[in-house]
KOLTORMI-660807 format. One record per residue (C-alpha): y, x, z. Coordinates in steps of 0.5 Angstrom, whole numbers, padded with zeros to 4 digits, always signed. Each point is the difference from the previous one (the first is absolute). Layout:
// KOLTORMI-660807
YXZ...
// end
This chain:
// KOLTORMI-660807
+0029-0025-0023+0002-0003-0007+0007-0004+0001-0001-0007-0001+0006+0000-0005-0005+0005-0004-0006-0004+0002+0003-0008-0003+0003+0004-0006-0007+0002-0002-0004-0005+0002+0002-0005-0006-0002+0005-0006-0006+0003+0004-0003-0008+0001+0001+0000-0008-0003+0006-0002-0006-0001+0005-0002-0007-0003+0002+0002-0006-0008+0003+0001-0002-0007+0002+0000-0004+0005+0000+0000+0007+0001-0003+0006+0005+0001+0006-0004+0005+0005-0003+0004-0006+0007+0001-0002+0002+0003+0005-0006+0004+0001+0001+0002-0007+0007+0003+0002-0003+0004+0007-0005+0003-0005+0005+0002-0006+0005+0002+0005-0005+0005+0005+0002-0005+0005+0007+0001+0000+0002-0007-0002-0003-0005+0004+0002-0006-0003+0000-0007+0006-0003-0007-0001+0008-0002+0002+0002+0005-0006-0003-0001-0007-0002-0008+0001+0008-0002+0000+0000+0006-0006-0006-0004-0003+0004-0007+0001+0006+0003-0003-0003+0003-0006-0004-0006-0001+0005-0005+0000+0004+0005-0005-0006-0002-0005-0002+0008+0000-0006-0002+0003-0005-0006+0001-0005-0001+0006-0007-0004+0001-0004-0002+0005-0008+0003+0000-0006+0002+0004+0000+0007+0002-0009+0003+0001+0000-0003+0006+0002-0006-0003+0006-0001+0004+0007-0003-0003+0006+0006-0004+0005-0001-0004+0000+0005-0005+0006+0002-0004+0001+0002-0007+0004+0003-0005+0004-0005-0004+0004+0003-0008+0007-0001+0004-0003+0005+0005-0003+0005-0004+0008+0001-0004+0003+0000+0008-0006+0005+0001+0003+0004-0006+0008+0001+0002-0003+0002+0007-0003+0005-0002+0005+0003-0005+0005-0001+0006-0004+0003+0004-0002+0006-0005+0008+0001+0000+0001+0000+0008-0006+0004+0000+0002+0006-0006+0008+0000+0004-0003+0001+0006-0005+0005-0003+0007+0004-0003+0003+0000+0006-0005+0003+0004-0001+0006-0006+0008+0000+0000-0001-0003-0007+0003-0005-0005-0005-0004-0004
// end
C-alpha cells in the first residue's frame, strides 16, 4: 500500500499531466490512474473531487457540464495555461526528487 502523504503529493501533478491530454471526467480519472498504475493507486471519489475542486478554484483547471453516450450529465475538466506551467515546475520537481532517490539507491551523487 502506498502512503497517503505519497498519494495526495502526487495527485496534483498526475491530474495535471493527465488532462494535459485532454479532458476528462471524475470516475474516468480515477480509472485512468488504477490502469497507469497496475492498479496499485486507487484513487476514491472522496480523494480527487476536493483535489479537482482545489485546483479549479486555483485557475489551473476549468470544468463544464456535458452528456456523456448514455446521455447521462458529467462535468468534465480541462487544462487551462496556468495549469499547463503548474504541470511544468511539478515535473522538474519531481524529476529532481525522482533522480536523488534513483542516487541514493545506486549509492551515487547526481
Amino acid at each position: 500500500m502506498i502512503r497517503k502523504e505519497l498519494v495526495a503529493a502526487s495527485a496534483e501533478p498526475m491530474i495535471l499531466s493527465l488532462l494535459s491530454q485532454g479532458e476528462s471526467y471524475g470516475y474516468a480519472i480515477i480509472q485512468d490512474v488504477k490502469l497507469r498504475s497496475g492498479g496499485k493507486l486507487q484513487w476514491t471519489d472522496g480523494m480527487l473531487y476536493p483535489v479537482l475542486h482545489r485546483m479549479e478554484r486555483r485557475g489551473l483547471i476549468k470544468s463544464r457540464w456535458g452528456e456523456s453516450e448514455t446521455g447521462r450529465k458529467r462535468k468534465y475538466y480541462f487544462l487551462k495555461k496556468e495549469g499547463k506551467a503548474a504541470m511544468e515546475k511539478h515535473h522538474e520537481h519531481w524529476t529532481i526528487v525522482h533522480d536523488v532517490l534513483a542516487s541514493l539507491r545506486k549509492g551515487k551523487y547526481v
